[in-house]
C-alpha positions as CSV (number, residue, x, y, z in Angstrom):
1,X,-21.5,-25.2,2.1
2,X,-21.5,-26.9,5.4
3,X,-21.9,-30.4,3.7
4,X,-19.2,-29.7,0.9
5,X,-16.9,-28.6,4.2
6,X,-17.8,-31.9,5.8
7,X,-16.3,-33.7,2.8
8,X,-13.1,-31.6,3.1
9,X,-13.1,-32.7,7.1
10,X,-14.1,-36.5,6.2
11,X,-15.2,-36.3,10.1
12,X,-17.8,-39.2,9.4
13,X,-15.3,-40.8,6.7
14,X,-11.4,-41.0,7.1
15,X,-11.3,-43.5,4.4
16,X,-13.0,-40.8,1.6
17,X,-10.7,-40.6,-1.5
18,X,-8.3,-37.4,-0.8
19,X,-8.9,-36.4,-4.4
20,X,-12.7,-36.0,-3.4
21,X,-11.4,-34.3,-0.4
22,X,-9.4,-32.0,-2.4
23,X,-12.5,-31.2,-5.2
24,X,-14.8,-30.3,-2.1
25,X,-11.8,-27.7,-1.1
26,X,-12.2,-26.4,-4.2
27,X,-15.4,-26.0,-4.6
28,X,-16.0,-24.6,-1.2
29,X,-13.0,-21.7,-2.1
30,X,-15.1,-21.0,-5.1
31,X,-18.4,-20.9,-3.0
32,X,-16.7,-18.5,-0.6
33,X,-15.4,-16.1,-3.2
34,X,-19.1,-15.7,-4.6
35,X,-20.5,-15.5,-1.5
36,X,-18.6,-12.8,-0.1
37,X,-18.6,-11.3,-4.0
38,X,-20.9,-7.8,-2.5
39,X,-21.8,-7.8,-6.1
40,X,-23.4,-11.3,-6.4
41,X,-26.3,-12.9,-5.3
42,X,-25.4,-16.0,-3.9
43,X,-26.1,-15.9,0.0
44,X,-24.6,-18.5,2.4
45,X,-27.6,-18.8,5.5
46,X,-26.3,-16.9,8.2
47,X,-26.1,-20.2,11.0
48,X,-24.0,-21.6,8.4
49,X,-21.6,-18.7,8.6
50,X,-21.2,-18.6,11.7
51,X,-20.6,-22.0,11.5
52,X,-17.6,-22.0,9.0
53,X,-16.3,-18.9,11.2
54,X,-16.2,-20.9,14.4
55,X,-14.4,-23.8,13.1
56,X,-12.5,-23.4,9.7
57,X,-9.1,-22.0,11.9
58,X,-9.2,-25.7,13.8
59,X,-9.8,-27.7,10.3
60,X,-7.1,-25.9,8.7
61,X,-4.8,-27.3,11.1
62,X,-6.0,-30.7,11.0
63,X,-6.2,-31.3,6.9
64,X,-3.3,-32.3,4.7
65,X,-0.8,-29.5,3.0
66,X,-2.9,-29.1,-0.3
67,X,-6.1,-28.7,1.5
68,X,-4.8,-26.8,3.7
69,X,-3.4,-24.4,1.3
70,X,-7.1,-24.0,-0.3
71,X,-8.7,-23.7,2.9
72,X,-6.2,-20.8,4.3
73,X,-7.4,-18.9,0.6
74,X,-10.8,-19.3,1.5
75,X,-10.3,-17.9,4.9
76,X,-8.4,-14.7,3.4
77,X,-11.5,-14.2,1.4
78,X,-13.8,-14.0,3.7
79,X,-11.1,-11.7,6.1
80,X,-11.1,-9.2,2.9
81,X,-14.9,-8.8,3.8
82,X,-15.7,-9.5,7.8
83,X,-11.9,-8.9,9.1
84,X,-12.0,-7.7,11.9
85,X,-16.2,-6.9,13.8
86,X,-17.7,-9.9,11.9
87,X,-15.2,-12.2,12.3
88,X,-13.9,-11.4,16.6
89,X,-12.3,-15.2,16.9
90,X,-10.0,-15.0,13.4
91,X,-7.3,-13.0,14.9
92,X,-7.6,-15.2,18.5
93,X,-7.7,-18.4,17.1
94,X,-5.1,-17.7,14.7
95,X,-2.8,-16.6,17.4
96,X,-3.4,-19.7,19.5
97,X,-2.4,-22.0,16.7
98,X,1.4,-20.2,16.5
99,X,1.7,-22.0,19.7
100,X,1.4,-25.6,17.8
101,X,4.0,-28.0,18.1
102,X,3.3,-29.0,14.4
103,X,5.7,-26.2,12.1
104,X,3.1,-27.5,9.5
105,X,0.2,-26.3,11.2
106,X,2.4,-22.9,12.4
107,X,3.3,-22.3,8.3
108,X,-0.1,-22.7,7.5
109,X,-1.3,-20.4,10.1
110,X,1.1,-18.0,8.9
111,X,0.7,-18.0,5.6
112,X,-2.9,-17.1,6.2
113,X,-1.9,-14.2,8.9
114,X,0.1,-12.7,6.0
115,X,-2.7,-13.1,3.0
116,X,-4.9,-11.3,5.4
117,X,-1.9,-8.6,7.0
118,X,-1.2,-7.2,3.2
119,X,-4.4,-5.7,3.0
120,X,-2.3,-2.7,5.3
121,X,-0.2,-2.1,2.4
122,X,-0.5,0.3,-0.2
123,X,-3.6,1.9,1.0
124,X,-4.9,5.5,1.4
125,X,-4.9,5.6,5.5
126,X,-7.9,6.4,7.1
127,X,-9.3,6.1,10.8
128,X,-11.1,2.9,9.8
129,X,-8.1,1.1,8.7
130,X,-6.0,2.3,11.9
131,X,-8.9,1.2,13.5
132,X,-8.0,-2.4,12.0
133,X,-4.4,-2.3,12.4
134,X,-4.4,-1.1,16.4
135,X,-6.7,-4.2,16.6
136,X,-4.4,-6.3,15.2
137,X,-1.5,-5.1,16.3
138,X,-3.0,-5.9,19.9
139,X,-3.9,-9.3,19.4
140,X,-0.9,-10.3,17.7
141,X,2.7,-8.0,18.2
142,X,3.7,-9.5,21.4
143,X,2.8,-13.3,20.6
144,X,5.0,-12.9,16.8
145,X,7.7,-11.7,18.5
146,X,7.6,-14.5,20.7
147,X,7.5,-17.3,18.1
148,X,9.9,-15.1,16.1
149,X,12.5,-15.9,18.9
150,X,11.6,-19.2,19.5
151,X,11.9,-20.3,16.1
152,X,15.2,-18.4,15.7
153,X,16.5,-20.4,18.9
154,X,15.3,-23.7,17.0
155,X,17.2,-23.0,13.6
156,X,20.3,-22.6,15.9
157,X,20.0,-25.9,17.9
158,X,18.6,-27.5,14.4
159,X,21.5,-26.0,12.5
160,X,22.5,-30.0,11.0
161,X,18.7,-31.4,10.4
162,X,17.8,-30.3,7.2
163,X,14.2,-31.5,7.9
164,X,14.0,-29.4,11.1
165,X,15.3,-26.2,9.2
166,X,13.9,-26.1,6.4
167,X,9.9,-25.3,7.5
168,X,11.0,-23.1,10.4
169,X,13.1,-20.9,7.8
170,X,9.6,-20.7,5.9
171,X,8.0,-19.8,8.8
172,X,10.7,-16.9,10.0
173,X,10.0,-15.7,6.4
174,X,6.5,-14.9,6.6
175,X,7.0,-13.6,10.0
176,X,9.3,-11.2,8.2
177,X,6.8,-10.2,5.7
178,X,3.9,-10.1,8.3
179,X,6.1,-7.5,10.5
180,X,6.5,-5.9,7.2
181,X,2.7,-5.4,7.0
182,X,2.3,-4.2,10.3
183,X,5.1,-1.3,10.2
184,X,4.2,-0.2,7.0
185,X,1.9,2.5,7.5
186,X,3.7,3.5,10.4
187,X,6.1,2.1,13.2
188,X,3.9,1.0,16.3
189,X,5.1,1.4,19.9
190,X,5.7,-2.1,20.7
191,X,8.0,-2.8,17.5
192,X,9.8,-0.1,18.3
193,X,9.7,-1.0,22.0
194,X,11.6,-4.3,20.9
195,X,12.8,-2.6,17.8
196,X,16.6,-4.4,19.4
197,X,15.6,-7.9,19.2
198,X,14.0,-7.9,15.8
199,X,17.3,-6.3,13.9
200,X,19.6,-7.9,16.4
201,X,18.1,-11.2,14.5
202,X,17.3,-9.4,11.3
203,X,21.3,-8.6,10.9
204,X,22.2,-12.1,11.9
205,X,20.1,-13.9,9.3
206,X,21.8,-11.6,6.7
207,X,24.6,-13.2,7.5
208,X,23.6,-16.5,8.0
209,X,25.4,-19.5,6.1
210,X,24.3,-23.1,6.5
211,X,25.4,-25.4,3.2
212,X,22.7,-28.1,4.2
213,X,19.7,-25.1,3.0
214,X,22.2,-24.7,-0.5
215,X,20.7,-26.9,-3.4
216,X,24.1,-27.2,-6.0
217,X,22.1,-28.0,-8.5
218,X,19.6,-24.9,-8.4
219,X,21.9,-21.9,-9.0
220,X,19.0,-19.9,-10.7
221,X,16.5,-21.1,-7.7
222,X,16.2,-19.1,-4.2
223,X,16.5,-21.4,-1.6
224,X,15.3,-21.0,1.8
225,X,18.3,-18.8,3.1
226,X,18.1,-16.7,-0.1
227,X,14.2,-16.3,0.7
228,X,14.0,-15.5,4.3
229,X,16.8,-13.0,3.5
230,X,14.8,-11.2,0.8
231,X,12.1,-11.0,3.1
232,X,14.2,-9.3,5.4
């Protein structure tokens, strides 16, 4: 697994093919879901788990948009399993990469916070998933509603750079459904502590009009307004 996930990183090789890197991505997704498959016999030695634990977040961030894609799907995989005692640095690392100044790196990031947050709905409650979701809820409600506000002030002072708005809608959308995973079972303190600022924003994307995010020529196609606001 670890030599598949060098071929993915092409640390000893930046000139390998990106198809090849892309097939290792692959192969490494499919290697994770069988070995975290309670059901099947294919073990992963545990140095090489803690391994991949301690630095798939960081290669995530560094790969292109593809990879990335299949490497935040393997992560989710093994968070089904280990999230949160047997993995303690997901939920850290993830929150220090929000703070990138690549909205590439921050969509990824958030992407995979919300394939591993929808676990929280539509499940029987019990103590052990509170005991998850107070976890999480710790490591992460103050530092979304920080980038939640900071992306909102961007989209403002972006409002005529298509380029600039487009991935930090995308990334104000998943926020949306992440907070949606969070308050699902029930509201938390802290959301409705700042219960103001999220609707205050809420309410004004509901409203909000920009004709550079409106593709003519896709009537039957969300785009990115439409999106966020459905997430909302």
């Amino acid at each position: 697994s670890l030599i598949v996930l060098n071929l993915v990183a092409a640390t000893y090789n930046a000139a390998i093919d990106p198809a090849v890197r892309q097939t290792a991505a692959v192969h490494f997704k499919n290697t994770v879901k069988k070995a975290w498959d309670p059901e099947d016999d294919l073990l992963i030695a545990e140095h090489d788990i803690l391994t991949i634990k301690q630095h798939i977040i960081q290669l995530m961030c560094t790969v292109p948009p593809q990879i990335q894609a299949l490497l935040s799907e393997s992560i989710s995989l093994i968070a089904n399993v280990d999230y949160y005692e047997k993995w303690l640095n997901l939920l850290p690392d993830l929150v220090q990469q929000m703070d990138s100044t690549d909205l590439n790196v921050v969509v990824g990031i958030l992407k995979t916070a919300n394939s591993i947050f929808k676990r929280f709905r539509f499940v029987q409650r019990s103590d052990e998933l509170y005991k998850i979701i107070i976890y999480t809820l710790n490591g992460i409600q103050e530092p979304l509603l920080k980038i939640f506000k900071k992306l909102g002030q961007e989209v403002q002072t972006s409002s005529n750079d298509v380029n600039a708005l487009k991935p930090r809608m995308e990334a104000l959308r998943l926020i949306c459904r992440i907070f949606y995973s969070l308050n699902y079972q029930d509201l938390p303190e802290y959301f409705e502590d700042h219960m103001g600022e999220w609707m205050t924003d809420f309410a004004a994307y509901l409203q909000y009009q920009n004709p550079l995010l409106v593709d003519a020529d896709e009537e039957d196609e969300p785009g990115p307004i439409d999106k966020l606001q459905a997430a909302i």
